[in-house]
C-alpha positions as CSV (number, residue, x, y, z in Angstrom):
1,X,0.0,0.0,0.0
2,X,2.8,2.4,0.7
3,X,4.6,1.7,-2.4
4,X,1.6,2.3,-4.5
5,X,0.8,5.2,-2.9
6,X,4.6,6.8,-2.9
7,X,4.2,5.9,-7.0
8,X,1.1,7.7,-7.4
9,X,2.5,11.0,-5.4
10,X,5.5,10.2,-8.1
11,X,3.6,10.6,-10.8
12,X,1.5,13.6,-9.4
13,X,4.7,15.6,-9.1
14,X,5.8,14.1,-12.1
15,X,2.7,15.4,-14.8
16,X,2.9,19.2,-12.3
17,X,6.2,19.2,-13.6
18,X,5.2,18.2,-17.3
19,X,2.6,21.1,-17.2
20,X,5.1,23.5,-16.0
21,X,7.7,23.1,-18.9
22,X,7.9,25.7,-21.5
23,X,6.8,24.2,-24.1
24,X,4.0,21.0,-24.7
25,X,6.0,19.0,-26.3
26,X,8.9,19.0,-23.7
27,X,6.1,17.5,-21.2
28,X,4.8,15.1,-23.4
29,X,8.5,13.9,-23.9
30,X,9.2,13.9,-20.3
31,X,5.8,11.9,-19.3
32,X,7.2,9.7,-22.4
33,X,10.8,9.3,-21.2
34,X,9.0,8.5,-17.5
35,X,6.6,6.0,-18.5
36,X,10.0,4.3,-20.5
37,X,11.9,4.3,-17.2
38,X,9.3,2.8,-15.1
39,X,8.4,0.2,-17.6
40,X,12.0,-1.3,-17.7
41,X,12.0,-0.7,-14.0
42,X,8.7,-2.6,-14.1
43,X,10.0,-5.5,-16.8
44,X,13.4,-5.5,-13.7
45,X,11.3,-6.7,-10.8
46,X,8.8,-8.9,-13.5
47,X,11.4,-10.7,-15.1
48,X,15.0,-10.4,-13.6
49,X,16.8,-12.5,-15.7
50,X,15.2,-11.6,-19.4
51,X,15.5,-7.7,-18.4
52,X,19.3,-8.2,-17.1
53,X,20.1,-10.0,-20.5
54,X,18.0,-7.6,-22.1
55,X,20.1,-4.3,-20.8
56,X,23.6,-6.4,-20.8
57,X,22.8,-7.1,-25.0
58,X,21.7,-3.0,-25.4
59,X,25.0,-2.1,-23.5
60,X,27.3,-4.3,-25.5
61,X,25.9,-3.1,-28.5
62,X,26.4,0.6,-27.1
63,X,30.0,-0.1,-26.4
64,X,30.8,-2.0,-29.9
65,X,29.4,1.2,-31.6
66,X,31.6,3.6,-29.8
67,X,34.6,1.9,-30.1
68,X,33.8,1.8,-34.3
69,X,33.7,5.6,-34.5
């Protein structure tokens, strides 16, 4: 009950904030960039192994690129 409470006062704050940017497309990004986070937080505590190898395969390939430039 806490958590889910302490989420939904995150989000409150979160979609002031959106409103308060200067522009609506700067708080329609953030909300978007937000709900991203939380959903691979989310996928984290769902499935811990498929997200880890998930973020481990997205890093590697991070790394590869940079090293080619």
């Amino acid at each position: 009950m806490f958590l889910t409470l302490l989420a939904c006062t995150f989000f409150l704050f979160a979609v002031i904030a959106a409103f308060k940017m200067e522009s609506p497309l700067k708080g329609v990004l953030f909300i978007l960039a937000l709900i991203g986070v939380c959903g691979v937080l989310y996928l984290f505590i769902l499935f811990p192994g498929f997200s880890g190898l998930a973020v481990s395969i997205v890093l590697a390939a991070f790394i590869l690129r940079q090293s080619k430039k």
